[in-house]
VEXDREN-2710 file (C-alpha; in Angstrom, 1 decimal):
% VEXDREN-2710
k/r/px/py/pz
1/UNK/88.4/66.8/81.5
2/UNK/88.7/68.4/78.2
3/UNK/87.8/72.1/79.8
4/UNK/90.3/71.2/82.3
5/UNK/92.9/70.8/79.8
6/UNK/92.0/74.0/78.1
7/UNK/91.7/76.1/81.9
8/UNK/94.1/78.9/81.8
9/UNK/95.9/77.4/85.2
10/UNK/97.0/74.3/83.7
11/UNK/97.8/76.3/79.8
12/UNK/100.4/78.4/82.3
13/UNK/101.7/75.6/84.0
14/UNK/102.1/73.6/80.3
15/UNK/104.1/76.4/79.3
16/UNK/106.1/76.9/82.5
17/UNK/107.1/73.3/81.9
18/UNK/107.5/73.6/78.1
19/UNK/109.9/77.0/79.4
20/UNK/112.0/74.5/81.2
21/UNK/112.5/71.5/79.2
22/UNK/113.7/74.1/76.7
23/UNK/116.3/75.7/78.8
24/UNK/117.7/72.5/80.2
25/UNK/118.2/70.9/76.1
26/UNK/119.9/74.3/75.3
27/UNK/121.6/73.6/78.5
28/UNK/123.1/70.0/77.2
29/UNK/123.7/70.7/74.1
30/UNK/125.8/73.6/75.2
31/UNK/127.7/71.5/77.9
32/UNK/127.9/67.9/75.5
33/UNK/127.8/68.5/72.1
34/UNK/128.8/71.9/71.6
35/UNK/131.4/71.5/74.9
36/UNK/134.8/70.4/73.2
37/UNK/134.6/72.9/70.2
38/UNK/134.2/76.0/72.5
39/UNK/136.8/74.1/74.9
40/UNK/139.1/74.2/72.1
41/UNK/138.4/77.2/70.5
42/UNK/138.9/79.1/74.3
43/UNK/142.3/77.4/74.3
44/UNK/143.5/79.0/70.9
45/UNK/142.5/82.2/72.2
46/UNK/144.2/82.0/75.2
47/UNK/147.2/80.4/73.8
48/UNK/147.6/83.3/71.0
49/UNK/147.1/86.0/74.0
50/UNK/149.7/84.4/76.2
51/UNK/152.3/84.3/73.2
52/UNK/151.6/87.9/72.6
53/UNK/152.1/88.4/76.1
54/UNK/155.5/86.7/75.5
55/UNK/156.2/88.3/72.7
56/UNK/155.9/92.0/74.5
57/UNK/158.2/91.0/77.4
58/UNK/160.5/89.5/75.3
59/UNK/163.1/91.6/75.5
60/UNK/162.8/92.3/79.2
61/UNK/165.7/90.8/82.1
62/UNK/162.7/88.6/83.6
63/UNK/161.4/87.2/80.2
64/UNK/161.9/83.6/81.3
65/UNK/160.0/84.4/84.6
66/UNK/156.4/85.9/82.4
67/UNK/157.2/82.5/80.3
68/UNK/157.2/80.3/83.7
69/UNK/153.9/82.8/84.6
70/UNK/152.2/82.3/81.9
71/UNK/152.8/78.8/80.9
72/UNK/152.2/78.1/85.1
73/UNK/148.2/80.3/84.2
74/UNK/147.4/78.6/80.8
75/UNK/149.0/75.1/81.3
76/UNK/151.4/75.5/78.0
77/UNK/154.6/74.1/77.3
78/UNK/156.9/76.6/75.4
79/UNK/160.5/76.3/73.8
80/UNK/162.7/79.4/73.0
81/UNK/165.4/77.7/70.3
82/UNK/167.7/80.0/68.0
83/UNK/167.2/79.7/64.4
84/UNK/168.5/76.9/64.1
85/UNK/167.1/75.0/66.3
86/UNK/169.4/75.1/69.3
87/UNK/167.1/75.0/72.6
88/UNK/167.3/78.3/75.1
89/UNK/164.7/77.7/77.0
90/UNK/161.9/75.7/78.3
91/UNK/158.8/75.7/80.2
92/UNK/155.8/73.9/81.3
93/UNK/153.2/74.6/84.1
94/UNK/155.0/73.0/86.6
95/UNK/158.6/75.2/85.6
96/UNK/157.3/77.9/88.4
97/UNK/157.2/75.1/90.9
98/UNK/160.0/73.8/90.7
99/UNK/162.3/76.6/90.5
100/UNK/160.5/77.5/94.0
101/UNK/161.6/74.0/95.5
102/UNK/165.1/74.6/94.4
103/UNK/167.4/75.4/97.1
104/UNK/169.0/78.7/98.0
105/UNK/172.4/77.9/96.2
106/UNK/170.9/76.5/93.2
107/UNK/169.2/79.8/92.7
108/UNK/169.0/81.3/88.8
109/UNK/171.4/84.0/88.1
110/UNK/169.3/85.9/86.4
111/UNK/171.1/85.2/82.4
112/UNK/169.8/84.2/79.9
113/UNK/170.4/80.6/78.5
114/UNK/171.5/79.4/82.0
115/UNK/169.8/76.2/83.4
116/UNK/168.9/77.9/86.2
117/UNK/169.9/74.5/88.0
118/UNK/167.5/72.8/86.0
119/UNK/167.7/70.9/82.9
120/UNK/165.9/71.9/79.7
121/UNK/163.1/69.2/78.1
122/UNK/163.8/68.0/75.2
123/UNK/162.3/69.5/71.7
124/UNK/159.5/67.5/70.4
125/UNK/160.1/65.3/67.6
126/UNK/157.9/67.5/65.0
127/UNK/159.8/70.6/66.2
128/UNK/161.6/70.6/62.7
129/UNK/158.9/70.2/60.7
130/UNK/157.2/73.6/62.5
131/UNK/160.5/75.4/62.3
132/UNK/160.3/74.5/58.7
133/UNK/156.6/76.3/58.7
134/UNK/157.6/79.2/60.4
135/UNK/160.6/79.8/58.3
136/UNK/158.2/79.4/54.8
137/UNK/155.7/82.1/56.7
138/UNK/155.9/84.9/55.2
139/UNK/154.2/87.2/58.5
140/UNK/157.3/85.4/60.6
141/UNK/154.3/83.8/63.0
142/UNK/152.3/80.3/62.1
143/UNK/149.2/78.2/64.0
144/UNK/149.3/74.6/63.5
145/UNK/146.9/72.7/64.2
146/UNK/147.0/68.7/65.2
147/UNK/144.1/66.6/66.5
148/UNK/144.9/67.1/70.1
149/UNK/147.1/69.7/69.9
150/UNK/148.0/73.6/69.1
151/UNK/150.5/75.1/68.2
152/UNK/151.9/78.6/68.2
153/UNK/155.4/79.9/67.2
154/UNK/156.8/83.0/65.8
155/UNK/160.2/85.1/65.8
156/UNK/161.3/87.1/68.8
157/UNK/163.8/89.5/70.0
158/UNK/166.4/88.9/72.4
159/UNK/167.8/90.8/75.0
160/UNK/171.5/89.8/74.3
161/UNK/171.5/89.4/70.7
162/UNK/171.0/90.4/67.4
163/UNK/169.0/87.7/66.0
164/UNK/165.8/86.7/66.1
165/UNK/165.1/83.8/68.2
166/UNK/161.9/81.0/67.8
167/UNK/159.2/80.8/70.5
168/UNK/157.0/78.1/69.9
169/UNK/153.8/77.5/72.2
170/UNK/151.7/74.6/72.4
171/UNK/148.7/73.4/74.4
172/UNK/146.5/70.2/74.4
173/UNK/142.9/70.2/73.3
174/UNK/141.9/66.9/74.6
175/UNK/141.5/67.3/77.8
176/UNK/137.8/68.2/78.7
177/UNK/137.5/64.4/76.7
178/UNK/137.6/62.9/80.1
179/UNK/135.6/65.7/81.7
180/UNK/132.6/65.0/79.5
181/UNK/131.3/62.2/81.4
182/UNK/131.4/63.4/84.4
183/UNK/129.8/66.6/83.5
184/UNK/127.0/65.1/81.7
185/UNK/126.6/62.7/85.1
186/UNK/126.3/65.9/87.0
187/UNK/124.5/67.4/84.7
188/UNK/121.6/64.6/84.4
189/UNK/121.3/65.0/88.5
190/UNK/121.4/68.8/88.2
191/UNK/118.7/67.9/85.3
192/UNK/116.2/65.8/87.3
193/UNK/116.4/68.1/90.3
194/UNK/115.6/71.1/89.1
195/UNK/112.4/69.7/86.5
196/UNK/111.1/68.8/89.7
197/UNK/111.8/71.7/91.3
198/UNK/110.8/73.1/88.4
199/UNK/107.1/71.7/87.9
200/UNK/105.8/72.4/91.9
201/UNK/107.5/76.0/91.5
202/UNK/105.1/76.3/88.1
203/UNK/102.4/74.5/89.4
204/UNK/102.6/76.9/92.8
205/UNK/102.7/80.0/90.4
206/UNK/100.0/78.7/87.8
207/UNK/98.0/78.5/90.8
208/UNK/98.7/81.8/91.8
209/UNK/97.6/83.5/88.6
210/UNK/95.0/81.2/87.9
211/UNK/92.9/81.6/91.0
212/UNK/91.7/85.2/90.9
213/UNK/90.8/84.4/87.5
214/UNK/89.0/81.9/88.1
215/UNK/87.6/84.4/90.9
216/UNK/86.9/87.0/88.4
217/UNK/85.4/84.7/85.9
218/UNK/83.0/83.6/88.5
219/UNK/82.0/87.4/89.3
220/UNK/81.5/87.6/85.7
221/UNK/78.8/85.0/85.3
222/UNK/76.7/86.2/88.3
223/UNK/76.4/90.0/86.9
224/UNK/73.3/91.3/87.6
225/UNK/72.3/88.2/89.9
226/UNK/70.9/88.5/93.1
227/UNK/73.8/86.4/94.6
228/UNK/76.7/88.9/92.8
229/UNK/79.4/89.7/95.7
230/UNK/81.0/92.8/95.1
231/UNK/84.6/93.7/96.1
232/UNK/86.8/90.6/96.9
233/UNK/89.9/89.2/97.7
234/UNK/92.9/91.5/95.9
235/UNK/94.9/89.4/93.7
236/UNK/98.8/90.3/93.1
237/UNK/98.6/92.9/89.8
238/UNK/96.8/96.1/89.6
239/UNK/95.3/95.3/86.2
240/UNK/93.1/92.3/88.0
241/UNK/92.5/94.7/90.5
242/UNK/90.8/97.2/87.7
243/UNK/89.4/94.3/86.5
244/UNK/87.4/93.2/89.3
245/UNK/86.6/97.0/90.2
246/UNK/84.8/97.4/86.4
247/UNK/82.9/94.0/87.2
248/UNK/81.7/95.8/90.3
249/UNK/80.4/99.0/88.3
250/UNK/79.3/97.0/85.6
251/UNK/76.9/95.2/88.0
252/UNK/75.9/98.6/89.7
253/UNK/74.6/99.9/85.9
254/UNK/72.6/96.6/85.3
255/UNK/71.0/96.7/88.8
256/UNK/70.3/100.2/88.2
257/UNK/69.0/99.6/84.3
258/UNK/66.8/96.8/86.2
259/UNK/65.2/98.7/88.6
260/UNK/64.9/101.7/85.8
261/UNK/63.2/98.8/83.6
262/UNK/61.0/97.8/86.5
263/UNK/59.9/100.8/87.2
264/UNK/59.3/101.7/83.8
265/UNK/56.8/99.1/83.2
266/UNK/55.0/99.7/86.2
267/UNK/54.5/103.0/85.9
268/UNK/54.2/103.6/81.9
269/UNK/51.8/100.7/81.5
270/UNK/48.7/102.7/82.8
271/UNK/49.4/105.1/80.8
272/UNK/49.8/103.7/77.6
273/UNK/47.4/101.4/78.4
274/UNK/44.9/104.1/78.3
275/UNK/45.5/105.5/74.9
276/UNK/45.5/102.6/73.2
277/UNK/41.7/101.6/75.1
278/UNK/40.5/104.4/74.1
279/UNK/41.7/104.3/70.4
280/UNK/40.3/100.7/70.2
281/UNK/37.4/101.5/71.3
282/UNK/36.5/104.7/69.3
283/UNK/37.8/102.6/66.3
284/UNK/35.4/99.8/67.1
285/UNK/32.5/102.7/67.5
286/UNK/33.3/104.1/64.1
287/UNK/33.1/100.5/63.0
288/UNK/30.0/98.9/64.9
289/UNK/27.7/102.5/64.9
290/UNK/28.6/105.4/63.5
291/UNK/29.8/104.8/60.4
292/UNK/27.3/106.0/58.7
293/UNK/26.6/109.6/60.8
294/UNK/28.9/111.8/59.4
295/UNK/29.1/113.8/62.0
296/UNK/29.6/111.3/64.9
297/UNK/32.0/109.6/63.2
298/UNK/34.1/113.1/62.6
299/UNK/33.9/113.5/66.7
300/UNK/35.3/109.9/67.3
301/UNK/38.3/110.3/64.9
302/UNK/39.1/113.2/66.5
303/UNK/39.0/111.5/69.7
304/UNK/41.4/109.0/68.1
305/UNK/44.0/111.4/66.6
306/UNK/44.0/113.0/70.0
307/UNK/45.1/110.3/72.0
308/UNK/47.5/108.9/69.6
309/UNK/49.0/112.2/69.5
310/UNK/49.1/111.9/73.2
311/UNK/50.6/107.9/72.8
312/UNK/53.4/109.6/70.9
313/UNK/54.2/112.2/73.0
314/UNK/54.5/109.6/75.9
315/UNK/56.7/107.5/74.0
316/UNK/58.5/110.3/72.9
317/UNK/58.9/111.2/76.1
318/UNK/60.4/107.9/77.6
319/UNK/62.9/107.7/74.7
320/UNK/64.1/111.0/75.7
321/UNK/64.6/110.3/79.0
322/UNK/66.6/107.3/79.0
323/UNK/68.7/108.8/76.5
324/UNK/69.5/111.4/79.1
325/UNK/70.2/108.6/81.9
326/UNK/72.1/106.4/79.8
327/UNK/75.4/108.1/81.6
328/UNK/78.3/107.0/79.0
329/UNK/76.7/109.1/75.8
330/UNK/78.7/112.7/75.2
331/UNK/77.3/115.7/74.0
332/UNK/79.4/118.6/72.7
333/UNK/78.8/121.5/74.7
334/UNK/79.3/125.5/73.1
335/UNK/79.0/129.1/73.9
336/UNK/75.1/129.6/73.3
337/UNK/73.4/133.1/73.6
338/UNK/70.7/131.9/76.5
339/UNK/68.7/135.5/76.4
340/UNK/68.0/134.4/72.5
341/UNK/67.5/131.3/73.2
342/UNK/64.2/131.8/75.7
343/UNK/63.1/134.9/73.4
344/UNK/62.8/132.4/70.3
345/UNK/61.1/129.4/72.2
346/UNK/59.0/131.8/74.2
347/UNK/57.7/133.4/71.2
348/UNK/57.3/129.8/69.0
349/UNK/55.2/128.3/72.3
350/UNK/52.9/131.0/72.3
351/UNK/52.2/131.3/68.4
352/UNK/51.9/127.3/69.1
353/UNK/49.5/127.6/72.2
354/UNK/47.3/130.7/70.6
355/UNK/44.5/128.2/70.1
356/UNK/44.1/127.8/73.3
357/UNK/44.7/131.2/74.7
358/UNK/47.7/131.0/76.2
359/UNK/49.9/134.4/77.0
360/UNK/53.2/134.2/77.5
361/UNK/55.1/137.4/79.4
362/UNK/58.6/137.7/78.9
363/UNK/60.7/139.3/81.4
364/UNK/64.9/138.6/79.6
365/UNK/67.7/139.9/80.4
366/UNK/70.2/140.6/77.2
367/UNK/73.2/138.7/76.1
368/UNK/73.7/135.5/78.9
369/UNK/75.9/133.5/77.7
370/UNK/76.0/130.2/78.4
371/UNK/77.9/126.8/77.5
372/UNK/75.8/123.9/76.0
373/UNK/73.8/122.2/74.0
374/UNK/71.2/124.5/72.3
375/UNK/68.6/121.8/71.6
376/UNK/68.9/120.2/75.2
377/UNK/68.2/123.6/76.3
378/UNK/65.4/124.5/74.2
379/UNK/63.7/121.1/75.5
380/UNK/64.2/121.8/78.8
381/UNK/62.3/125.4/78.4
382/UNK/59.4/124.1/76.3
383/UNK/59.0/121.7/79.1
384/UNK/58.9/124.2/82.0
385/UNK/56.5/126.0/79.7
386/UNK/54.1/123.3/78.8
387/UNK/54.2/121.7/82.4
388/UNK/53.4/125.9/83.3
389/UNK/50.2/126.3/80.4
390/UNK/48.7/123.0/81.8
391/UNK/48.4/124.1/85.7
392/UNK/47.9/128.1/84.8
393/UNK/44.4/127.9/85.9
394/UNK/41.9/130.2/84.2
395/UNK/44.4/133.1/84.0
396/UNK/45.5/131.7/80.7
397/UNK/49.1/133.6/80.7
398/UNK/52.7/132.4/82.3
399/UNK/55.4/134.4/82.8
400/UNK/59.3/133.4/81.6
401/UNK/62.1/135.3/82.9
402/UNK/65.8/135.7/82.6
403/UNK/68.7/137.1/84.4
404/UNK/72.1/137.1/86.2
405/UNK/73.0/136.3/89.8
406/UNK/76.4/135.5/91.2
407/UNK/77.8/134.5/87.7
408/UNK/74.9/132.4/87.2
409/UNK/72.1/132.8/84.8
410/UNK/68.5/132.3/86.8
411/UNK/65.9/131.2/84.0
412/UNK/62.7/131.0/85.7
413/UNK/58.9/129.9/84.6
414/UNK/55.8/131.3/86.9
415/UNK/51.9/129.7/86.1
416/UNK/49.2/131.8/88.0
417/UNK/47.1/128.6/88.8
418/UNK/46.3/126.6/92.0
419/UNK/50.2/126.3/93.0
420/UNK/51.8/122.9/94.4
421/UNK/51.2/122.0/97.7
422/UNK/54.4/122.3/99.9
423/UNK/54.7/118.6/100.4
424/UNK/54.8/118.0/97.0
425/UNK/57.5/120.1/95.8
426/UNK/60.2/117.6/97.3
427/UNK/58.7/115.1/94.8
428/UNK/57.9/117.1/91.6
429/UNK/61.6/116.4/90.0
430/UNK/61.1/112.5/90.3
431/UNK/60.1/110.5/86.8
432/UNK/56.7/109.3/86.9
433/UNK/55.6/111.4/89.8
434/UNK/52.8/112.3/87.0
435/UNK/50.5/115.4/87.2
436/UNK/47.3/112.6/88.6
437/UNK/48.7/113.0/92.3
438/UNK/48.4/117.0/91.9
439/UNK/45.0/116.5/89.8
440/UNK/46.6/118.4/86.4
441/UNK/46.2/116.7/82.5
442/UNK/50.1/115.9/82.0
443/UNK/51.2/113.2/79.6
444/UNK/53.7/110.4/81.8
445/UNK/55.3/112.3/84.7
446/UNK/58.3/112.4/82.9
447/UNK/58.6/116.3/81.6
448/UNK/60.1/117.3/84.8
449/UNK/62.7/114.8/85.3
450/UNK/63.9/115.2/81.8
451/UNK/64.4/119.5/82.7
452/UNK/66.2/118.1/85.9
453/UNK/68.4/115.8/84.0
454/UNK/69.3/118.2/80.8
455/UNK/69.5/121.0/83.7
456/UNK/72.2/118.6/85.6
457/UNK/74.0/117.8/82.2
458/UNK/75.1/121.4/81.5
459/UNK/76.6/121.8/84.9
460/UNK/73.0/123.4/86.5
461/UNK/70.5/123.0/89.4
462/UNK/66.9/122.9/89.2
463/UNK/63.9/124.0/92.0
464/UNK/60.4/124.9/92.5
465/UNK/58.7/127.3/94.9
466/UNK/55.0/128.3/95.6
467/UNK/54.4/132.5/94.7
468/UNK/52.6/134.0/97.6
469/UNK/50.3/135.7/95.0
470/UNK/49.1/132.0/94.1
471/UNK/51.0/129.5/91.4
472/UNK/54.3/127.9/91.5
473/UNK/57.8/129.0/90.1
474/UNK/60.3/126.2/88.3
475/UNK/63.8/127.8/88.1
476/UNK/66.9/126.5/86.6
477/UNK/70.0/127.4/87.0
478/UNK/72.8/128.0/84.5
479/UNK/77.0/128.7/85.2
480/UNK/77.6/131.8/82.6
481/UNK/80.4/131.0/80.2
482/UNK/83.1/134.2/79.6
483/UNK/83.6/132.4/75.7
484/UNK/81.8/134.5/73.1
485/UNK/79.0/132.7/71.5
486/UNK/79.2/130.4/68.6
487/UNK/78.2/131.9/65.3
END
């Protein structure tokens, strides 16, 4: 129950709901509490803009018909009185009406301070006490406002005479008072309709975004399992989409790390089993017999240094290659001088293989420039040439040689020995296909498929051929880069 509570499907639907609680109390406090001061408030303004509006036409023929408009529009009731007090004119919202119910002799005239067959409503009883106001103001306009009521007056011109004349404007506040119940009845209804509308719409949605979550986070607990379904149902946003997409490649690299892992173990144990025999057993030789022959003992050390030499070079060797498979690792890449390259490892492997009588023949072309990674490269050659100096047979020399075709640069390596049978050379790339199928001394099987992947790196192919002379050719394949090498 507690995970349930904390599930991202029921989170979203908490907030959906916390979303709408929030918008309907801003909702009532706007249309109850805060109701009658923006009621009142709206009523000033439109009060003061219809008196202006009076104001401006004051001086036109049809003034009394924009009062009997705009009182009619803004339910006001406004008095036009001369200084002193003496009424002109009056109107309230029903003014317009009535005049239109009069009959066609009773029409206005068209003057001012005619009754227009109507008779004028009498001033209010604190009309003295605002004339007073208005005649103390000293911008010849004044607001009063009463409990329920606003008023606004100020001086006006007149068509027909000189003097100024008094407009006054009022307009009750009070009325939304009654209204206020009945909104906040309708409101309540309005209220408890739409939280329930409002908690299956969130529930419906939470569900929709929750599910190929949930589908997702299912995917993500059975990566690299057996029972791991790739692909899917598409959910309704492109970034879930990626999502489930990066699950499916994720699961791809573990499955293929696995079967790299599997394969690793089954193939390298033999081979470091073998090494390590061997040094335990020397060791417990040196220990149990000849410890005290000088000369034996000399012999099985040797023997030890030499395959622990050869344990390192195999662990070497796997390092190295799963360095080169593991696909998201970057190397930076330059403008190398490849002809310089080969001259300097050539020369370095045969000072390091004079012991054994090893000749190396060079055959380079000048100044092929290529782009990458100098080291990488160099490995990949001292491979070629080591695999090459194991298999040359008792000719002793190997042959390395350079040069250009079709804006490529073809390095190849030649032994003189036995050759590869052709329906080997399919096979000779793969890791572990180890020298023991073809009958050689190699270390793990792996210095070939660490040439192929350095070779496929820098943008290169690799093959093999059989010479018709006798021995076998490894060549690689290099794009030539037009950038001038890095000093």
């Amino acid at each position: 129950m507690k995970n349930k509570l904390r599930s991202f499907g029921f989170r979203l639907w908490l907030y959906f709901v916390l979303f709408t609680a929030i918008i309907f109390s801003v909702l009532w406090l706007l249309q109850t509490v805060f109701l009658q001061s923006f009621y009142d408030e709206m009523i000033i303004h439109n009060t003061k803009a219809a008196a202006e509006e009076m104001i401006r036409h004051s001086t036109d023929e049809d003034f009394e018909e924009w009062i009997d408009e705009l009182s009619r529009k803004n339910s006001l009731l406004v008095y036009m009185t001369d200084q002193d007090g003496k009424l002109l004119y009056s109107s309230d919202e029903f003014t317009g009406m009535r005049k239109k119910n009069m009959s066609s002799d009773s029409a206005p005239s068209g003057k001012r301070n005619e009754k227009r067959g109507m008779s004028l409503r009498s001033l209010p009883e604190e009309y003295a006490s605002f004339l007073e106001s208005l005649q103390a103001s000293e911008t010849g306009r004044v607001e009063i406002r009463m409990e329920n009521y606003y008023v606004f007056g100020a001086y006006i011109d007149e068509a027909d005479s000189e003097e100024k004349a008094v407009l006054y404007v009022g307009a009750t506040m009070d009325a939304v008072g009654a209204s206020v119940t009945i909104i906040r009845m309708q409101l309540l209804w309005v209220t408890l309709l739409s939280v329930l509308i409002g908690l299956v719409l969130s529930w419906f949605i939470a569900k929709r975004f929750s599910s190929p979550v949930d589908r997702l986070s299912v995917k993500a607990r059975h990566l690299g399992e057996k029972d791991y379904e790739p692909g899917g149902k598409k959910s309704f946003c492109v970034e879930l989409d990626e999502l489930s997409e990066t699950l499916d490649r994720t699961n791809e690299n573990i499955a293929a790390a696995r079967v790299f892992q599997m394969e690793l173990l089954a193939n390298v144990s033999h081979d470091l089993r073998t090494p390590i025999t061997m040094i335990k057993g020397y060791a417990e030789m040196i220990r149990d017999l000849s410890w005290d022959d000088e000369e034996q003992c000399a012999k099985d050390v040797a023997v030890i240094v030499r395959e622990a030499d050869r344990l390192t070079a195999l662990v070497n060797e796997i390092m190295e290659y799963s360095e080169l498979k593991t696909e998201n690792r970057t190397e930076e890449h330059f403008s190398l001088n490849l002809s310089l390259l080969c001259e300097q490892t050539a020369a370095s492997f045969e000072t390091l293989k004079k012991p054994d009588g090893i000749l190396v023949e060079k055959e380079i072309a000048p100044d092929l420039i290529v782009s990458g990674n100098s080291g990488r490269l160099q490995r990949a050659l001292y491979n070629l040439m080591d695999n090459a100096a194991r298999h040359t047979g008792d000719s002793r020399r190997i042959r390395v040689s350079l040069a250009a075709r079709d804006q490529s640069a073809v390095l190849t390596v030649t032994d003189f020995g036995p050759g590869i049978p052709p329906e080997e050379l399919p096979y000779i790339w793969d890791r572990y296909y180890t020298t023991r199928m073809r009958k050689g001394k190699g270390v793990s099987g792996l210095g070939l498929a660490i040439v192929r992947q350095i070779t496929e790196r820098h943008g290169g192919t690799c093959s093999a051929r059989c010479e018709p002379a006798g021995g076998s050719s490894f060549l690689l394949q290099l794009p030539l880069s037009t950038q001038p090498p890095r000093q």
